[in-house]
C-alpha angles and dihedrals in degrees: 000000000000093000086054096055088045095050087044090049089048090048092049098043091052090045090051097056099030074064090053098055095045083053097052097040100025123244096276088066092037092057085038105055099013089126088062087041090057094054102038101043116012097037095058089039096235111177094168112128089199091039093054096049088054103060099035078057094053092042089060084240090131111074094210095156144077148218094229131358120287152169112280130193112187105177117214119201113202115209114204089014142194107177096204096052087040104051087050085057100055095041093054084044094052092039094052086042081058107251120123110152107069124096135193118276100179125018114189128180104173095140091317123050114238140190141185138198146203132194144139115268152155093217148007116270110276098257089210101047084046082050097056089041109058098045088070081079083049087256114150122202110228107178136009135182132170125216127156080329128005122269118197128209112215132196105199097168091131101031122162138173114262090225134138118274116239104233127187092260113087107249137203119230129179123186125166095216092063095234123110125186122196133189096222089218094223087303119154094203140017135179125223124199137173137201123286096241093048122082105221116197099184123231103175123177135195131210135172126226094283096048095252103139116237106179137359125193118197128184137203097188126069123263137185099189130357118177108210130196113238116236121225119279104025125143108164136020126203116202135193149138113293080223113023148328088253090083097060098031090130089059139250139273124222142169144169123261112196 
């Protein structure tokens, strides 16, 4: 008896991932190179979806690139989702990928939040460099299949942003967007300074751990340094000029009051 559920648990493991391959190369380059499939991947009973990627990757078994340029449209679902918090996740994942001109093309939130992209490219994104990258925000792809163009699957049950801590040593940022976002690492005060030739007018604002915003403060007067009480609750700030970038362009100063 216990031979056979072992036997039954080996035949539906290597079904399920013969599936996922199939998924991930398509069923012409499954048939085709089933043999190098076999040795690479079922024999060392590898049931890792990154680690198969990977070396299907490394085995030249996923087509990612064309001939010529052309319109792309990879789809992302988002399991235990928050679109606001999501969408900011995959368009920090893609940026620091590299890409910066797509847009979305169709946004769906029926149970599962899911969005779609176009853009212009000689190839498909690289699934394992998008792997490794999103789970920098602690963002774990669960399923992928390619079609005519990939879709992920993304559990984002423990998603954070990939930002900078606030500590209790004053440090130096510079960003040339102008826009600075912070994880406030459990402090109750910080200080924020700027440089003595830039005219800071402060837009803080204040989210919790699921993106939702819980306080802004705005400001129509200079100011070179302002220390603000955290409110409750409060996980990330995002801070800015109430005007424009061009009035912190040299950077800003912050630290951690506890």
């Amino acid at each position: 008896m216990k031979k056979l559920i072992f036997f039954l648990i080996i035949t539906f493991s290597l079904a399920s991932n013969a599936n996922l391959v199939k998924n991930i190369v398509g069923q012409k380059i499954y048939n085709e190179y089933q043999g190098l499939i076999k040795t690479v991947i079922f024999d060392k009973n590898i049931t890792s979806l990154p680690e198969i990627v990977t070396i299907l990757k490394e085995n030249g078994l996923i087509e990612l690139f064309f001939n010529k340029p052309k319109l792309i449209h990879p789809s992302f679902i988002f399991l235990n989702n928050n679109p606001i918090f999501n969408t900011k996740t995959l368009y920090s994942t893609l940026k620091n990928l590299g890409y910066y001109y797509f847009y979305p093309s169709s946004v769906k939130k029926d149970g599962n939040y899911s969005i779609t992209i176009e853009m212009l490219s000689k190839h498909h994104i690289d699934p394992v460099s998008f792997i490794n990258e999103i789970q920098n925000f602690q963002c774990n792809v669960v399923g992928l299949k390619k079609e005519n163009d990939f879709k992920y699957i993304i559990d984002c049950k423990n998603e954070i942003l990939n930002v900078p801590k606030v500590t209790n040593k004053l440090k130096a940022y510079l960003n040339i967007r102008g826009e600075y976002f912070f994880d406030i690492n459990n402090f109750k005060k910080i200080s924020i300074s700027t440089s003595k030739y830039d005219r800071w007018y402060p837009y803080i604002a204040f989210y919790d751990k699921n993106l939702n915003i819980i306080g802004i403060i705005a400001k129509k007067n200079i100011e070179k340094k302002v220390i603000l009480l955290i409110p409750p609750m409060c996980k990330y700030i995002k801070i800015r000029d109430n005007f424009t970038k061009e009035n912190i362009k040299r950077g800003i100063f912050i630290k951690g009051i506890q």
